[in-house]
C-alpha positions as CSV (number, residue, x, y, z in Angstrom):
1,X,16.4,-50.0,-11.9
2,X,13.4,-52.5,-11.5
3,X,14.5,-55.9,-14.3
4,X,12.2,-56.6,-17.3
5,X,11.1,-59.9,-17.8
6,X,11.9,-59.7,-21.5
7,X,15.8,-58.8,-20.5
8,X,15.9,-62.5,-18.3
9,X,14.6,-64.7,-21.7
10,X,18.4,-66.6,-21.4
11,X,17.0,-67.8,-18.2
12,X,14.2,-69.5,-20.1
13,X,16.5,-71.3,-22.1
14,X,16.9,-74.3,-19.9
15,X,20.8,-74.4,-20.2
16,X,20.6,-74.0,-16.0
17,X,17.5,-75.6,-14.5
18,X,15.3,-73.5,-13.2
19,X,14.2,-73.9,-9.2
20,X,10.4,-73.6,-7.4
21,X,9.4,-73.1,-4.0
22,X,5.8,-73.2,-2.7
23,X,4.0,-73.9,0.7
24,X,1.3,-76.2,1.0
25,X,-1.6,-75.1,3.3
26,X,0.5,-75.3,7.1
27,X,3.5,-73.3,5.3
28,X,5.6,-76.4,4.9
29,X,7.8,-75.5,1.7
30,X,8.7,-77.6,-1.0
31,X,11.7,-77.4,-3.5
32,X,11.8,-78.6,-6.4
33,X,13.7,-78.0,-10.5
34,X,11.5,-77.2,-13.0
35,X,11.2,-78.9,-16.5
36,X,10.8,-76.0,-18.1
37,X,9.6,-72.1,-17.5
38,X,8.2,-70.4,-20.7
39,X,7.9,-66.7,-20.7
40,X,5.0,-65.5,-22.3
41,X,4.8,-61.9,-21.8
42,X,6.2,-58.9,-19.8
43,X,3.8,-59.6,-16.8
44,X,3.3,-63.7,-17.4
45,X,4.9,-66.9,-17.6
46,X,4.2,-71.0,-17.9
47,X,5.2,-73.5,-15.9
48,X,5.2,-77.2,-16.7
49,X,2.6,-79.4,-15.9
50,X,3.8,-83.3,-16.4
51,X,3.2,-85.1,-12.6
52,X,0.8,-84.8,-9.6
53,X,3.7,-84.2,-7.4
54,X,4.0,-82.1,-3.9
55,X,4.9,-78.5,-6.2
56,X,1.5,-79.3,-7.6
57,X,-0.4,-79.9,-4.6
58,X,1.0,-77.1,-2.8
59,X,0.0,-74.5,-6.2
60,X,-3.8,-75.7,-5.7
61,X,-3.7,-75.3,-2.1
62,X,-1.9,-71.9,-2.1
63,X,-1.3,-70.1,-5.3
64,X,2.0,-68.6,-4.6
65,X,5.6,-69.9,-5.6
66,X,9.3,-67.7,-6.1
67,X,11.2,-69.3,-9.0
68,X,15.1,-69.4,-8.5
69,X,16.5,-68.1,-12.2
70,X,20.6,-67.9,-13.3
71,X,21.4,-66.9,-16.2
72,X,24.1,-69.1,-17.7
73,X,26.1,-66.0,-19.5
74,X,26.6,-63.7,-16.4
75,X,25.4,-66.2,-13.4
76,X,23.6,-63.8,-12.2
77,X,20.3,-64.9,-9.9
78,X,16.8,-63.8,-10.0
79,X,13.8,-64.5,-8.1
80,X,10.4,-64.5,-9.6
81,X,7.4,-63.8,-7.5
82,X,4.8,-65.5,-8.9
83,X,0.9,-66.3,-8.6
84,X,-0.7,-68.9,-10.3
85,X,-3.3,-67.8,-12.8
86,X,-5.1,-70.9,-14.6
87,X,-4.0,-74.3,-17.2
88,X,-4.5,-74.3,-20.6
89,X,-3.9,-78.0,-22.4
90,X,-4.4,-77.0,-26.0
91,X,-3.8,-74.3,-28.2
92,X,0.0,-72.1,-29.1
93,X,1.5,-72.1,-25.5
94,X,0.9,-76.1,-25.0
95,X,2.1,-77.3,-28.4
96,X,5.3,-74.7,-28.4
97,X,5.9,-75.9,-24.7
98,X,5.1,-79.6,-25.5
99,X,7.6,-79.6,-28.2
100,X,10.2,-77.8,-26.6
101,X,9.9,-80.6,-23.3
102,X,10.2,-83.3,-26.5
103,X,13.6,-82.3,-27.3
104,X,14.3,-81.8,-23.5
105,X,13.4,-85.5,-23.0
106,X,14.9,-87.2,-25.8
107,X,18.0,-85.5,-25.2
108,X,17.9,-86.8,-21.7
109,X,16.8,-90.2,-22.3
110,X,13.3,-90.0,-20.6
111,X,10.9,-89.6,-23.4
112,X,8.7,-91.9,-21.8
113,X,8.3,-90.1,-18.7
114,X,8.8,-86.2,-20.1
115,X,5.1,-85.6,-20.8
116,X,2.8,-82.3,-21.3
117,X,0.0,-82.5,-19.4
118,X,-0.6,-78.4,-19.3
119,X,1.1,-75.0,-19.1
120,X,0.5,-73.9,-16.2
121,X,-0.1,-69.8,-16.6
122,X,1.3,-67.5,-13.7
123,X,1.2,-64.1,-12.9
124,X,4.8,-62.4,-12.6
125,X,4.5,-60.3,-9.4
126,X,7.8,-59.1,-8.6
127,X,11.3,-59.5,-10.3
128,X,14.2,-59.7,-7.3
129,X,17.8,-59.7,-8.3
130,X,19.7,-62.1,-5.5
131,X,22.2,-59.7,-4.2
132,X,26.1,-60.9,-4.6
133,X,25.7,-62.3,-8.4
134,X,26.0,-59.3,-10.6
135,X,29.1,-60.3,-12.0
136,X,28.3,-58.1,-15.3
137,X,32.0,-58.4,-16.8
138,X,31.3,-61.8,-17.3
139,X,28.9,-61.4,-20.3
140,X,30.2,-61.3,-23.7
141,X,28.7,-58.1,-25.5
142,X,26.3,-59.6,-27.7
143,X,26.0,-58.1,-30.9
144,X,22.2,-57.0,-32.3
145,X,20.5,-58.9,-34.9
146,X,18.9,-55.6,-36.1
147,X,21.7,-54.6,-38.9
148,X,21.2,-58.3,-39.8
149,X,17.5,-57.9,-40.6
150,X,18.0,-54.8,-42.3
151,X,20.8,-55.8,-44.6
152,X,18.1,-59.1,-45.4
153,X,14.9,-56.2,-46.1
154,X,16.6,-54.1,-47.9
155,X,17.8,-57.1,-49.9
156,X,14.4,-59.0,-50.8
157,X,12.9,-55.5,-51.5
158,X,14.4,-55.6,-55.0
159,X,12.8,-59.2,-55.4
160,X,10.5,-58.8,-58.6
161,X,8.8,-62.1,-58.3
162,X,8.2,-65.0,-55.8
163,X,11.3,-67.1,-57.3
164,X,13.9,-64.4,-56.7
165,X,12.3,-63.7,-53.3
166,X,12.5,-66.8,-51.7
167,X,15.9,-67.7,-53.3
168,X,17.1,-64.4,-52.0
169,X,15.6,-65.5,-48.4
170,X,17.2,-68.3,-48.1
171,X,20.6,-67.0,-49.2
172,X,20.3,-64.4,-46.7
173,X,19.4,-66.6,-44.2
174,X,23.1,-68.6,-45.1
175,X,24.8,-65.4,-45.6
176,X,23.9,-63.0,-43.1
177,X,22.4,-64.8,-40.1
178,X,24.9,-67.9,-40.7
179,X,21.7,-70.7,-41.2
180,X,22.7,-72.9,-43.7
181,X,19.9,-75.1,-43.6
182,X,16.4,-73.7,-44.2
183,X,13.2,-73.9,-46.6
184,X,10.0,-73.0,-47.5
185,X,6.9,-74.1,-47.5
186,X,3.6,-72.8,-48.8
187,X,0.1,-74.0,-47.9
188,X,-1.8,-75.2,-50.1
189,X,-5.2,-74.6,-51.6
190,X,-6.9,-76.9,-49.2
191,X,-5.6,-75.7,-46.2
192,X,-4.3,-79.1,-44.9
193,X,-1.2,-79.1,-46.1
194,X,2.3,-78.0,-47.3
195,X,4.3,-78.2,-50.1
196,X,8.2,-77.2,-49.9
197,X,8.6,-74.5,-52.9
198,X,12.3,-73.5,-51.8
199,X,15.5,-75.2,-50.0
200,X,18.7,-74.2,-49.1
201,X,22.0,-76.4,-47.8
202,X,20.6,-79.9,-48.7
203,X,21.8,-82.1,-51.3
204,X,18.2,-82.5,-52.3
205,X,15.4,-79.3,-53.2
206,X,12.6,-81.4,-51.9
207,X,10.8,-79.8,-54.3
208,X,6.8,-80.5,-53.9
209,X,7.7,-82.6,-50.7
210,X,4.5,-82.3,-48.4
211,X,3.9,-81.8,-44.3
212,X,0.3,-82.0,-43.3
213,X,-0.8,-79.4,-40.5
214,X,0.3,-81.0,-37.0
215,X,2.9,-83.2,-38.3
216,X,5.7,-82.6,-37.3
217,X,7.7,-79.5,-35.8
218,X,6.8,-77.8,-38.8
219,X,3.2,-79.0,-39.4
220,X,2.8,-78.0,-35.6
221,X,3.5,-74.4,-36.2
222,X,1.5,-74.3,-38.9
223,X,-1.5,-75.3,-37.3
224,X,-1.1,-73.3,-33.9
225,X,0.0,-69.8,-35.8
226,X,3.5,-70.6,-33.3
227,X,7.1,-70.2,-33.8
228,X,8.4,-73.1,-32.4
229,X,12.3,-73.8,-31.6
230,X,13.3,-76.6,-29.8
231,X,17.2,-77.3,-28.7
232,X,17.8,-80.9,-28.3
233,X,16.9,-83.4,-31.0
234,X,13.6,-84.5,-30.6
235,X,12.3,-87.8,-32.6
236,X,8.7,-87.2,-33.0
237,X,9.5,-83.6,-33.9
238,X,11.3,-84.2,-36.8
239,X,9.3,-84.2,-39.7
240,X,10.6,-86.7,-41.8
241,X,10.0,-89.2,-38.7
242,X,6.2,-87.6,-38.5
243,X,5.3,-87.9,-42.2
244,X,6.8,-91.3,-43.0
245,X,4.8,-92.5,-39.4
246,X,1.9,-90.6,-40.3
247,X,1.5,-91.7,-43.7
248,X,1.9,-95.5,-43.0
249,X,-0.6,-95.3,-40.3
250,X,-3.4,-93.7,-42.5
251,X,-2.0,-96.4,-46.0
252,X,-1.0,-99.6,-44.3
253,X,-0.2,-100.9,-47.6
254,X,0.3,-97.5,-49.6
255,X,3.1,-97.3,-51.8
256,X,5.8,-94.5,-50.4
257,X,7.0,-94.1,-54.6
258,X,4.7,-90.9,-55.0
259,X,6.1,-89.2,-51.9
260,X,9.3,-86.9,-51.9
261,X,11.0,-87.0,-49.6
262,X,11.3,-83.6,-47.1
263,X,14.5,-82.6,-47.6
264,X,16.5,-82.5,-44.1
265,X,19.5,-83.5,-41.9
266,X,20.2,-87.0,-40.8
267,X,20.4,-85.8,-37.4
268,X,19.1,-82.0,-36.7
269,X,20.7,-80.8,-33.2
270,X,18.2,-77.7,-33.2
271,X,15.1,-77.0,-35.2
272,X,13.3,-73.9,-35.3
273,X,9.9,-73.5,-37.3
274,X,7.9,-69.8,-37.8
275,X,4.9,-69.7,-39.5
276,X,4.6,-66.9,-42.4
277,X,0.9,-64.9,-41.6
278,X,-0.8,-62.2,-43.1
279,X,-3.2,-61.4,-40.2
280,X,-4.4,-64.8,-39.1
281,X,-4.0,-66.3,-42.4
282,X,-1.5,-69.2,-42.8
283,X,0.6,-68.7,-45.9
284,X,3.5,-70.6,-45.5
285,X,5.8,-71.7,-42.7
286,X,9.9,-70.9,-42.6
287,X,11.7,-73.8,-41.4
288,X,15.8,-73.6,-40.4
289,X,17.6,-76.1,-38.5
290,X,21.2,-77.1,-37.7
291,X,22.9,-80.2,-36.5
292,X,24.2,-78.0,-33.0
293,X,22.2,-78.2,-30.5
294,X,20.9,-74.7,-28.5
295,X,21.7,-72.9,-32.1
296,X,18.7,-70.7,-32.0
297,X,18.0,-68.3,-29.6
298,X,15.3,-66.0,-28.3
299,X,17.1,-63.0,-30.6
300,X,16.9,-65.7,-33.5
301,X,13.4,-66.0,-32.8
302,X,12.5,-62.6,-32.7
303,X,14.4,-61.5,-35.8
304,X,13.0,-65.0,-38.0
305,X,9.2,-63.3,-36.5
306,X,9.7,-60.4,-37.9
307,X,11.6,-62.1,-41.4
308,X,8.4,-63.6,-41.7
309,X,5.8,-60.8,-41.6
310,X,7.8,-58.9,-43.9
311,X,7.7,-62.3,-46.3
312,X,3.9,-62.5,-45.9
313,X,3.8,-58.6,-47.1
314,X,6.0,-59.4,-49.7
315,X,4.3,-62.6,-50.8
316,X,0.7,-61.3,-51.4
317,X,1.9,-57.9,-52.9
318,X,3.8,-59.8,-55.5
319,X,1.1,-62.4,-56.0
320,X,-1.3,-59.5,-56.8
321,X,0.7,-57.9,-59.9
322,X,2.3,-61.8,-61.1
323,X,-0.3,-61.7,-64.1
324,X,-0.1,-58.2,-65.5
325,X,1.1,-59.6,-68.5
326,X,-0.3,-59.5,-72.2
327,X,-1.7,-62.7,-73.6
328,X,0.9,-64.5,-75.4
329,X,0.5,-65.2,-79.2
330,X,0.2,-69.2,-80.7
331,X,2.5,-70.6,-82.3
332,X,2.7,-73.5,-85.2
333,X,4.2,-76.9,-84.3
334,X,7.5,-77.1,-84.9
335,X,8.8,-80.8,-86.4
336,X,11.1,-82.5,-83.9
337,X,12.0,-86.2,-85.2
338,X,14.7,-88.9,-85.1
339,X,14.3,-89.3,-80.9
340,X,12.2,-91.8,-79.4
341,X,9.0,-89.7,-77.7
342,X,8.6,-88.8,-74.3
343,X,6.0,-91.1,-72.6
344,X,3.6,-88.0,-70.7
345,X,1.1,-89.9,-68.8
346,X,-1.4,-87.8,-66.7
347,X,-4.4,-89.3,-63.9
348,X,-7.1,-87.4,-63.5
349,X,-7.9,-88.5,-60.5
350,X,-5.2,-86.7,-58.1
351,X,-3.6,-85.1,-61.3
352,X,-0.5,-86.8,-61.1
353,X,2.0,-86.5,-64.1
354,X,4.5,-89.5,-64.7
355,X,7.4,-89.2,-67.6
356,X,8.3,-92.3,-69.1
357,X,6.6,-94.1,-65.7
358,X,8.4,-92.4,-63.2
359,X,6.4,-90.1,-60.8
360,X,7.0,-86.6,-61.1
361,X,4.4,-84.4,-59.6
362,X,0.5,-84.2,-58.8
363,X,-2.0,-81.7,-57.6
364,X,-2.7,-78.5,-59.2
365,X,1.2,-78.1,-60.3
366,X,0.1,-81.5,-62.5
367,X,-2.9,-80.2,-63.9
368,X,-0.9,-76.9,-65.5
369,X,2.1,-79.3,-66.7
370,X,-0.9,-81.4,-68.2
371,X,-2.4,-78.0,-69.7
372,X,0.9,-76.9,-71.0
373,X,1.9,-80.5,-72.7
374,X,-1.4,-80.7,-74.5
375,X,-1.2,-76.9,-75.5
376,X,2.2,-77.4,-77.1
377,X,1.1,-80.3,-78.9
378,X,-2.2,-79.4,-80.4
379,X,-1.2,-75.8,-80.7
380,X,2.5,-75.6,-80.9
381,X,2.7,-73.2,-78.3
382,X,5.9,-72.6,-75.9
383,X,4.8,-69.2,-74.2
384,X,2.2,-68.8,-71.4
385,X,0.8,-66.4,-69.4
386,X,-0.2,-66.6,-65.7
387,X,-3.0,-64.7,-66.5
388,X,-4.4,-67.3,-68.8
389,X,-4.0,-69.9,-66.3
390,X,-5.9,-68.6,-63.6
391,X,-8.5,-68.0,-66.3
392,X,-8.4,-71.9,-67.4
393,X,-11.3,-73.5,-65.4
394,X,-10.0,-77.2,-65.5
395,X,-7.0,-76.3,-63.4
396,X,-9.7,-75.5,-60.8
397,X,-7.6,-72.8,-59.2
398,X,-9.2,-71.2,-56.2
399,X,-10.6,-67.9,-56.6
400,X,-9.2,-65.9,-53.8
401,X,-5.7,-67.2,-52.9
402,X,-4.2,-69.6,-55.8
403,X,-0.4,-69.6,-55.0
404,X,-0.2,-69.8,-58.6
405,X,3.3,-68.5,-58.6
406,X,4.7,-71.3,-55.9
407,X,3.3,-73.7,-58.4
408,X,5.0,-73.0,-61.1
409,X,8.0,-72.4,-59.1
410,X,7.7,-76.1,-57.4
411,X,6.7,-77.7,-61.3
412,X,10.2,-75.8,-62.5
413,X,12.3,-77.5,-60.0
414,X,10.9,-80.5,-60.3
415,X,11.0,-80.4,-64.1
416,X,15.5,-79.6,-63.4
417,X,15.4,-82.7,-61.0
418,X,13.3,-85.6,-62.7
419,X,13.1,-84.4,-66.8
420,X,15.5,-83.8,-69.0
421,X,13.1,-82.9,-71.8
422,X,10.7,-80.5,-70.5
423,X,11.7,-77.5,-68.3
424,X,10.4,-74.1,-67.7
425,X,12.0,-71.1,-67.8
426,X,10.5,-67.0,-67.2
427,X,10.2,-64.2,-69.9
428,X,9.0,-61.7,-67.9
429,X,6.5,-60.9,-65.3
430,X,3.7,-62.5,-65.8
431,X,5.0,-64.8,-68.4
432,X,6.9,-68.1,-69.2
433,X,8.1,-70.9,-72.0
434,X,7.6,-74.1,-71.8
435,X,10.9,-75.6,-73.1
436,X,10.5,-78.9,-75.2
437,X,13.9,-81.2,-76.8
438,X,12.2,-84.0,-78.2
439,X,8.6,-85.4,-79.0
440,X,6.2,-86.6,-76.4
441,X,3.7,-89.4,-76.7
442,X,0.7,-87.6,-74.0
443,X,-1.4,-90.0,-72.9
444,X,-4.3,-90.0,-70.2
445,X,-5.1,-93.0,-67.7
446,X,-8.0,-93.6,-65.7
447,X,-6.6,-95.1,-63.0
């Protein structure tokens, strides 16, 4: 029975170099190992592209190569006949294979030298198992990540709101697929950037922590539409590393106070990073990593894919009915005296909210704390309504995809973290109180 290529993916993994062969025009061969081979498809696969060496030569000068694969379970040997088809330099194939050669070269020291030039795209013409290595007793019988994924579905499809489905994520993700480090992270209303809304297995949320698109393994994926997993610690992959750099380049005298820091490991052995899509649309990007290295695989991969679609589904559907809620009635102020007030202090300028001069959140999730604060005061009111919010023009919500709900999650967690006077707490869908024990003094600054 002829091999798939999809049945060889341990191959891929890099755990046993990889060998090439090729012929330059007079038929003089050439062997070389091979950085890394990425499979692409049933009929494709890349080839790294880091030196203008004699492999390369030979590939412009005749097209043809066999690639020596073992598998590192079963030893078993393969031999890939392959043509070369063309070199792409951008795009989802580079920056997935440019990361994954990262942590390849910082595990092995040569960082310096380990770097991307292409992905060289070939043709997979024939699949030849090398007689005499078939020792198939070898392999441990690998058990199916399918019941996993079903247990996790038919979990989350009880979720009744955003805050209970990514809770219920991430504890599935600990629980059933044995992750214990993971978040998420929802793009915001500019496109440009992320915000973490949910962590699990850190001793900090993160909560409203922020990754711009291409920083970092996570920001990478985001931008590219990619899951990207890479095996080996790789510096300029970790996103605490790429934000803190990133940042100081663009604010050589910025003040890090306002940033939170992006909850993670001290030292992550393996990372892997899927983007949650609803078509081609970015929502948000599922992160997991885990301080052993090679701790996701190609079945991890697959089954964290298909997490995420069913997240994206989930996502929108439960944005959509998140208002269906009837307008909550005012209330009188109630008295609250003999406690010195709360100092609320609100810019307008990137709507940032400080309590008693310590940062606590900006953006959008600012603007509604602001909203709620001076409602509560002038009105007395404690209960709100999405519905009225994405009504309320100051909060200057955009009008097809708001995240409103991964707001008010992310201004809740921060509220438990930083405040001991204000929190928030849900009523019911659609609805929420604003929970006040003491006075407050709002005030707004210009600056």
């Amino acid at each position: 029975m002829k091999p798939l290529l999809s049945s060889l993916r341990r191959c891929f993994e890099g755990a046993v170099p990889a060998v090439i062969a090729t012929c330059d025009e007079n038929a003089i061969p050439n062997v070389a190992y091979l950085s890394q081979v990425h499979y692409i498809d049933e009929e494709h696969v890349a080839l790294s592209f880091q030196f203008f060496n004699t492999t390369r030569k030979n590939i412009l000068a005749n097209p043809t190569a066999t690639i020596l694969l073992v598998d590192p379970v079963t030893a078993e040997h393969y031999h890939l006949h392959i043509s070369y088809l063309h070199t792409v330099s951008e795009g989802p194939l580079f920056e997935s294979m440019k990361a994954r050669l990262a942590g390849i070269a910082s595990h092995s020291g040569m960082s310096d030298v380990f770097r991307l030039k292409g992905s060289d795209v070939y043709r997979v013409q024939r699949i030849e198992p090398v007689s005499g290595t078939s020792p198939a007793c070898w392999a441990p019988v690998a058990s199916s990540p399918l019941p996993v994924l079903r247990r996790t579905i038919e979990r989350l499809g009880g979720c009744q709101d955003l805050s209970s489905l990514l809770a219920d994520a991430l504890a599935c993700l600990a629980q059933e697929f044995n992750i214990q480090h993971a978040m998420v992270l929802m793009l915001d209303a500019a496109g440009d950037k992320l915000y973490t809304v949910a962590s699990h297995g850190y001793l900090h949320s993160g909560a409203g922590s922020e990754i711009g698109l291409g920083e970092g393994i996570i920001g990478v994926a985001a931008r590219e539409g990619v899951a990207i997993r890479i095996g080996h610690c790789a510096t300029e992959y970790l996103y605490s590393y790429a934000v803190r750099e990133s940042y100081l380049q663009n604010n050589a005298s910025a003040d890090l106070e306002m940033r939170i820091p992006v909850p993670g490991l001290a030292r992550s052995g393996s990372q892997i990073a899927v983007p949650i899509l609803q078509g081609q649309q970015l929502i948000a990007v599922l992160y997991a990593e885990s301080p052993e290295e090679m701790r996701f695989s190609w079945d991890d991969e697959d089954a964290l894919v298909a997490l995420s679609h069913y997240l994206a589904l989930a996502i929108r559907s439960l944005e959509r009915c998140s208002d269906l809620a009837v307008e909550p009635p005012t209330r009188q102020p109630v008295s609250k005296a003999g406690s010195k007030p709360v100092d609320v202090c609100f810019y307008r300028t990137d709507q940032s909210v400080f309590i008693n001069n310590e940062y606590l959140i900006k953006g959008v999730a600012g603007a509604i704390l602001w909203k709620l604060v001076r409602d509560h005061s002038a009105l007395g009111r404690d209960e709100f309504s999405n519905r009225e919010l994405r009504r309320d023009n100051s909060l200057q919500l955009p009008d097809v995809v708001d995240n409103l709900e991964a707001r008010l999650i992310l201004l809740q967690r921060r509220l438990a973290e930083r405040c001991n006077v204000l929190a928030i707490e849900k009523i019911g869908r659609g609805r929420f109180r604003l929970r006040v024990a003491g006075p407050l003094k709002l005030r707004e600054a210009a600056g």
